[in-house]
C-alpha positions in Angstrom: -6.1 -1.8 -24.3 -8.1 -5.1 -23.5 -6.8 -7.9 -21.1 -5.6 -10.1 -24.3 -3.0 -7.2 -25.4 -1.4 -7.1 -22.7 1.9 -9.1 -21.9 1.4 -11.1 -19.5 4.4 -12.8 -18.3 5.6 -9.5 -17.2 2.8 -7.4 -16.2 0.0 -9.3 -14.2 -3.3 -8.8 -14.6 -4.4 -6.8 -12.0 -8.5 -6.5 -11.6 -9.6 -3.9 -8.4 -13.1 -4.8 -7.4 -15.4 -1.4 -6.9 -17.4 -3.2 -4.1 -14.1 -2.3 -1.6 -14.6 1.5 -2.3 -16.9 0.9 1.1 -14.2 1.1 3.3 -12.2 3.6 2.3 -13.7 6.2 4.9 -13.5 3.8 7.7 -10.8 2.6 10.5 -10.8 -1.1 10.7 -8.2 -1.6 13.3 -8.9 1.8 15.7 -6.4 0.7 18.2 -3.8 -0.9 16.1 -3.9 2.4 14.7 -3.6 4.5 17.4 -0.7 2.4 18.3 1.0 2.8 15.4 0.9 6.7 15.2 1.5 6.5 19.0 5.3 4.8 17.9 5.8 7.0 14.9 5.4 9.9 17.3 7.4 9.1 19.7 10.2 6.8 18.1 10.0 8.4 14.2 10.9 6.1 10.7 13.9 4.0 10.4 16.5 5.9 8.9 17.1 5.0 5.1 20.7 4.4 3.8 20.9 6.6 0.4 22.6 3.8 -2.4 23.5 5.2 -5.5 24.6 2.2 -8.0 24.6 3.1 -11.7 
């Protein structure tokens, strides 16, 4: 499927440039991250209402 079959007005073209595969083994933010896990760790995730609508 090429870019001109697609829909458009309700999928968006979406186009991932390969030259951003460079950071995927690195930590950008080392002590934002370490922060974060630090609070996950100690505090946990938000508990999450369960909604069932049908």
């Amino acid at each position: 499927m090429n870019t001109n079959e697609i829909n458009t007005r309700r999928k968006p073209i979406v186009l991932i440039d390969k030259s951003l595969d460079f950071f995927n083994d690195k930590i950008l933010f080392p002590k934002k991250v370490e922060k974060a896990n630090k609070m996950l760790r100690e505090i946990g995730l938000p508990k999450m209402k369960k909604s069932i609508s049908k």
